[in-house]
MDTraj code that builds the backbone (N, CA, C; nanometers):
import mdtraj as md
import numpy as np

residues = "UNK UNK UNK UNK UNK UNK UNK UNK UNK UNK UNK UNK UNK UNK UNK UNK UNK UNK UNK UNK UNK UNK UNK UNK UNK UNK UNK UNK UNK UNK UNK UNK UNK UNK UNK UNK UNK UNK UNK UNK UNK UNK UNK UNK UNK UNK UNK UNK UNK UNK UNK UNK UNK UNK UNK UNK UNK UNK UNK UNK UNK UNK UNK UNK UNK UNK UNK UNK UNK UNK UNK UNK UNK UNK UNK UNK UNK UNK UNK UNK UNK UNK UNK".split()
xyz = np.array([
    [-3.7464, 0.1150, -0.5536],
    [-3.7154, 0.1663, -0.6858],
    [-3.8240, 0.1228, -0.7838],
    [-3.8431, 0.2119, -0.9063],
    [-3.9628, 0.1498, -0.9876],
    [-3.9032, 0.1785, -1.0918],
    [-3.9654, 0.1099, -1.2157],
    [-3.9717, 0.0160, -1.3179],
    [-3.8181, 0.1124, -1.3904],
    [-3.8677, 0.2458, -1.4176],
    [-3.7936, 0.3854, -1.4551],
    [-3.6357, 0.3624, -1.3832],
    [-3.6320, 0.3634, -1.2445],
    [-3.4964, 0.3881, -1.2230],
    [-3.4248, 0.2223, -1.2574],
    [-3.5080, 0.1120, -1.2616],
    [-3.3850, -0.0297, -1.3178],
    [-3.3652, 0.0230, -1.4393],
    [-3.4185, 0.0679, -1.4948],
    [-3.4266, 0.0518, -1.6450],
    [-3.2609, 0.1738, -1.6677],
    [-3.3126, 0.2451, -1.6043],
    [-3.1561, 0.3442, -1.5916],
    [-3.0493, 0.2879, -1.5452],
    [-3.0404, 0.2207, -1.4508],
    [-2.9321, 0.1372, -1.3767],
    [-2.8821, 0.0503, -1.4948],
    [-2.9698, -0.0455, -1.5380],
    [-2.9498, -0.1357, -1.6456],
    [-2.8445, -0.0432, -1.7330],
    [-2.9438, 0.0324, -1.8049],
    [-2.8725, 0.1053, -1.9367],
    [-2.7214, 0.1625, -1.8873],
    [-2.7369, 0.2184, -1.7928],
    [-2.5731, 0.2744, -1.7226],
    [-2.4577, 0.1789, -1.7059],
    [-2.5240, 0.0855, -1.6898],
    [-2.4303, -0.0743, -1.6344],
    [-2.3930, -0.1250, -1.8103],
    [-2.4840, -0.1414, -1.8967],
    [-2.4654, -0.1693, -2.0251],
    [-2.3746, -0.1040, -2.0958],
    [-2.3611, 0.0086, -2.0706],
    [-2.2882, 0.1325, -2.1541],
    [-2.1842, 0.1409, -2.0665],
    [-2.1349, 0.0987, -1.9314],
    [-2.0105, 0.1403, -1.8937],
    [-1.9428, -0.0131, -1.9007],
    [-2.0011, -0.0777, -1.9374],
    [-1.9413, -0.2605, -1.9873],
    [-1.9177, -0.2493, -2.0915],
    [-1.9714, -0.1863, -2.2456],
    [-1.9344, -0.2072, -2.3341],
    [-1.8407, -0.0946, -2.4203],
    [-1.8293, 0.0401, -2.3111],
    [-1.7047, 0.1227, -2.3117],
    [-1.5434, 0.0834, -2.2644],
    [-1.5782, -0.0061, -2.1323],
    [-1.4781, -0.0481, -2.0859],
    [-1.4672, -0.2170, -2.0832],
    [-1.4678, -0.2414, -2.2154],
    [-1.4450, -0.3959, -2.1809],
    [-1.3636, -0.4927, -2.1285],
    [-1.2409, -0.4302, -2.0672],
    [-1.0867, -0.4943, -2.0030],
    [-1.1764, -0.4967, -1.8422],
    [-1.3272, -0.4178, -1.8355],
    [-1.3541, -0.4578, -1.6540],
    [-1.4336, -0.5660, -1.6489],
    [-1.4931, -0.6404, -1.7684],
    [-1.5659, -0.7659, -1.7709],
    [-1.4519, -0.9047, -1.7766],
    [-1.3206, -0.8850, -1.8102],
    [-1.2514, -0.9738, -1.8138],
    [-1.2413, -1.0972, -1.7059],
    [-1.2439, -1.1712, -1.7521],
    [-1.2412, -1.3141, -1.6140],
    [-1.1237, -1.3322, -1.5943],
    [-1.0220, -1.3505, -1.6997],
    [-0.8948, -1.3516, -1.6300],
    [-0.8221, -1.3687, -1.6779],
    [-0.7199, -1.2414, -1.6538],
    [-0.6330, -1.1811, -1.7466],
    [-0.4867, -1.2821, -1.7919],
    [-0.5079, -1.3447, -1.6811],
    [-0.3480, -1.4365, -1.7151],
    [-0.3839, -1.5410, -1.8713],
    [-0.5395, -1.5737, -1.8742],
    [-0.5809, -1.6296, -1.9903],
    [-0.5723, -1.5458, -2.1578],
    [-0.5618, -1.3957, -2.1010],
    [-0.5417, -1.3452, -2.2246],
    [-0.3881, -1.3147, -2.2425],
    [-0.3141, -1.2947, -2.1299],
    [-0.1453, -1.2811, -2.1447],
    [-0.0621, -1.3934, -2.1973],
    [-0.1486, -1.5327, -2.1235],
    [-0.0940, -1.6293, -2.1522],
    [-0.0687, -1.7130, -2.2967],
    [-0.1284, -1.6775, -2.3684],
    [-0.1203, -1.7329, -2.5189],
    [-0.0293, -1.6294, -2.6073],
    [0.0076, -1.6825, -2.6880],
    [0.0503, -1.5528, -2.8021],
    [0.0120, -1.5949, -2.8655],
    [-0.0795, -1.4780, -2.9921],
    [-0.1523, -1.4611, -3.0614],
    [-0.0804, -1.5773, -3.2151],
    [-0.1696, -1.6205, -3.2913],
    [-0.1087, -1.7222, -3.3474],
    [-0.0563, -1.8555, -3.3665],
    [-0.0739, -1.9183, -3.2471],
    [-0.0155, -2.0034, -3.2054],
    [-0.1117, -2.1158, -3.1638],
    [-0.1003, -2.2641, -3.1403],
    [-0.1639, -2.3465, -3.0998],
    [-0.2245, -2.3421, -3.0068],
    [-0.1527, -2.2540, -2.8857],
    [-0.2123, -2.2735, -2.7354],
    [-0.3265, -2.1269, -2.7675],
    [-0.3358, -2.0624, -2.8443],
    [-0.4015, -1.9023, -2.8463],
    [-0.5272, -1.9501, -2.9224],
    [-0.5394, -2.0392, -3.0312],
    [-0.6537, -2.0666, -3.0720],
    [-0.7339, -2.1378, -2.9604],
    [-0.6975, -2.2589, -2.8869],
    [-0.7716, -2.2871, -2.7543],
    [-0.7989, -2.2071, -2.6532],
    [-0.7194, -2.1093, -2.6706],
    [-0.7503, -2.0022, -2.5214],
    [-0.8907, -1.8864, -2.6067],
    [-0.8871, -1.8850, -2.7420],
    [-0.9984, -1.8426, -2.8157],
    [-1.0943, -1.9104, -2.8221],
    [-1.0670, -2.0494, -2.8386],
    [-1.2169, -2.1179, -2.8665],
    [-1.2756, -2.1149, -2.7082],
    [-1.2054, -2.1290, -2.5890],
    [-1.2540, -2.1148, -2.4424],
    [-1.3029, -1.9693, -2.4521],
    [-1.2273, -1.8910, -2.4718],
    [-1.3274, -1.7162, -2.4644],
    [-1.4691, -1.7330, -2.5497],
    [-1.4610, -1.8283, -2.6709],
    [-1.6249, -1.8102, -2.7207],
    [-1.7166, -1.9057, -2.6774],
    [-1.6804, -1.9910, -2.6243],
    [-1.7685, -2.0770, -2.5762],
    [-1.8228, -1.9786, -2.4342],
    [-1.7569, -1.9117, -2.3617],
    [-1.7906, -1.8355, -2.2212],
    [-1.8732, -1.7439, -2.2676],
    [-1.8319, -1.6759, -2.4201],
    [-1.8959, -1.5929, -2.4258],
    [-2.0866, -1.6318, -2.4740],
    [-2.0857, -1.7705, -2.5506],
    [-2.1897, -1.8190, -2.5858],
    [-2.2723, -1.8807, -2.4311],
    [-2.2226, -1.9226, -2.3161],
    [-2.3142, -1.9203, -2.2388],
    [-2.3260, -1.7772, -2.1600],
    [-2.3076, -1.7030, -2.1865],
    [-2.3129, -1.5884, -2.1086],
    [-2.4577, -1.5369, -2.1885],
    [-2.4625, -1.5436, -2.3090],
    [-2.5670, -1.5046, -2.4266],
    [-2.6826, -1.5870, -2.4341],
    [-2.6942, -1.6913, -2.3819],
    [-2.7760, -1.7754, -2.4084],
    [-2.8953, -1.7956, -2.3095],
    [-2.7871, -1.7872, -2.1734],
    [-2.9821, -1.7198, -2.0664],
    [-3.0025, -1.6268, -2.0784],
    [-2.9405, -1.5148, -2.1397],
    [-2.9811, -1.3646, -2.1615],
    [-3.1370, -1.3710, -2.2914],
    [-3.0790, -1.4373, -2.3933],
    [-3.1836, -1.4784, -2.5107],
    [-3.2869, -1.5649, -2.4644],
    [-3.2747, -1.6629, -2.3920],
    [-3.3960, -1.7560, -2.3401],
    [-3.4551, -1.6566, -2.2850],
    [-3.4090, -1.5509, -2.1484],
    [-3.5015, -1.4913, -2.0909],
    [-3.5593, -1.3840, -2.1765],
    [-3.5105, -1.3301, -2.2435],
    [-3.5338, -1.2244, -2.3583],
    [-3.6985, -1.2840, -2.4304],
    [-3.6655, -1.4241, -2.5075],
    [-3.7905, -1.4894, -2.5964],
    [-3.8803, -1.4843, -2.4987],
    [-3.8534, -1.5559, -2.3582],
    [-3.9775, -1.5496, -2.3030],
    [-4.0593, -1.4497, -2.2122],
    [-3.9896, -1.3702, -2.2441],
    [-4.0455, -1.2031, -2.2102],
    [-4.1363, -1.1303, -2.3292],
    [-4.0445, -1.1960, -2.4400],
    [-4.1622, -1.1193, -2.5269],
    [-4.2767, -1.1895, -2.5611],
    [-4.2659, -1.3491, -2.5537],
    [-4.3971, -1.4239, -2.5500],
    [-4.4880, -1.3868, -2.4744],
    [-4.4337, -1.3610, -2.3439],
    [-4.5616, -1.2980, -2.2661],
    [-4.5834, -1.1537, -2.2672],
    [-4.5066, -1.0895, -2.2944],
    [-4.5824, -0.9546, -2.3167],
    [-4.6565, -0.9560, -2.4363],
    [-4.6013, -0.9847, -2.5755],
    [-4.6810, -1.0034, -2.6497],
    [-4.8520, -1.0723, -2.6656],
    [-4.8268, -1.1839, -2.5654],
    [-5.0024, -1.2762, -2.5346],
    [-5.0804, -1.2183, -2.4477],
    [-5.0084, -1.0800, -2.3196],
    [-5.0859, -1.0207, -2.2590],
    [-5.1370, -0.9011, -2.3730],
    [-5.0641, -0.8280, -2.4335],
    [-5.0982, -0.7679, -2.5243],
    [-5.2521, -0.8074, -2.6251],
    [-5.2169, -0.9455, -2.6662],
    [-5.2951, -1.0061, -2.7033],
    [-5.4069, -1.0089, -2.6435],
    [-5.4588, -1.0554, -2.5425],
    [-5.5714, -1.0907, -2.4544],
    [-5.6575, -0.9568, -2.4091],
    [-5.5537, -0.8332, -2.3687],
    [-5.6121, -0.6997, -2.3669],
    [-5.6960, -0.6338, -2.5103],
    [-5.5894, -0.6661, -2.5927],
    [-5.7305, -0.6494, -2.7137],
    [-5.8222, -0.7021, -2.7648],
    [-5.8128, -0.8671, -2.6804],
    [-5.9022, -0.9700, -2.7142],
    [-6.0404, -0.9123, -2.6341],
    [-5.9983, -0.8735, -2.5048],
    [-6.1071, -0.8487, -2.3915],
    [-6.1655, -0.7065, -2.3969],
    [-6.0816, -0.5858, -2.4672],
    [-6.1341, -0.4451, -2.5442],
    [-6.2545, -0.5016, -2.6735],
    [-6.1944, -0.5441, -2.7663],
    [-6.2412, -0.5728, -2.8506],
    [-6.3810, -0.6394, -2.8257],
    [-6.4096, -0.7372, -2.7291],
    [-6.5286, -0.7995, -2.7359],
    [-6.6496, -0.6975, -2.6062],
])
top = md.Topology()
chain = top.add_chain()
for i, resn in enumerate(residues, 1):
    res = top.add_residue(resn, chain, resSeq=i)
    for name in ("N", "CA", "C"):
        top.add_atom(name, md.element.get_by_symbol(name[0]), res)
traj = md.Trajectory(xyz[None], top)
């Protein structure tokens, strides 16, 4: 497969995760189990954002350092045109 068809796969996988978000769920007895309001529902919330903050966070590390280097190859190609 080349560069074209991940990039489709990706986008298809992105868009049918963030249409259907009840199929990313980890587990449902964690969202049945609280009622909304309540002591035990704010902990079963603060556990959903903390999952959700490492889920985001190697996505962004790998993200910065993708554009560092595309950006410095970028760089170096007009360094090496240029001269």
């Amino acid at each position: 497969m080349n560069f074209r068809n991940y990039t489709i796969l990706g986008s298809l996988l992105l868009v049918a995760l963030l249409v259907c978000p009840e199929m990313i769920e980890a587990c449902p007895n964690c969202k049945s189990g609280f009622t909304e309001g309540t002591t035990q529902a704010s902990v079963g919330e603060a556990y959903s954002t903390t999952i959700y903050m490492l889920l985001v966070l190697p996505a962004l590390i790998v993200g910065l350092i993708a554009t560092k280097i595309v950006r410095s190859a970028r760089q170096h190609t007009q360094n090496t045109i240029s001269e």
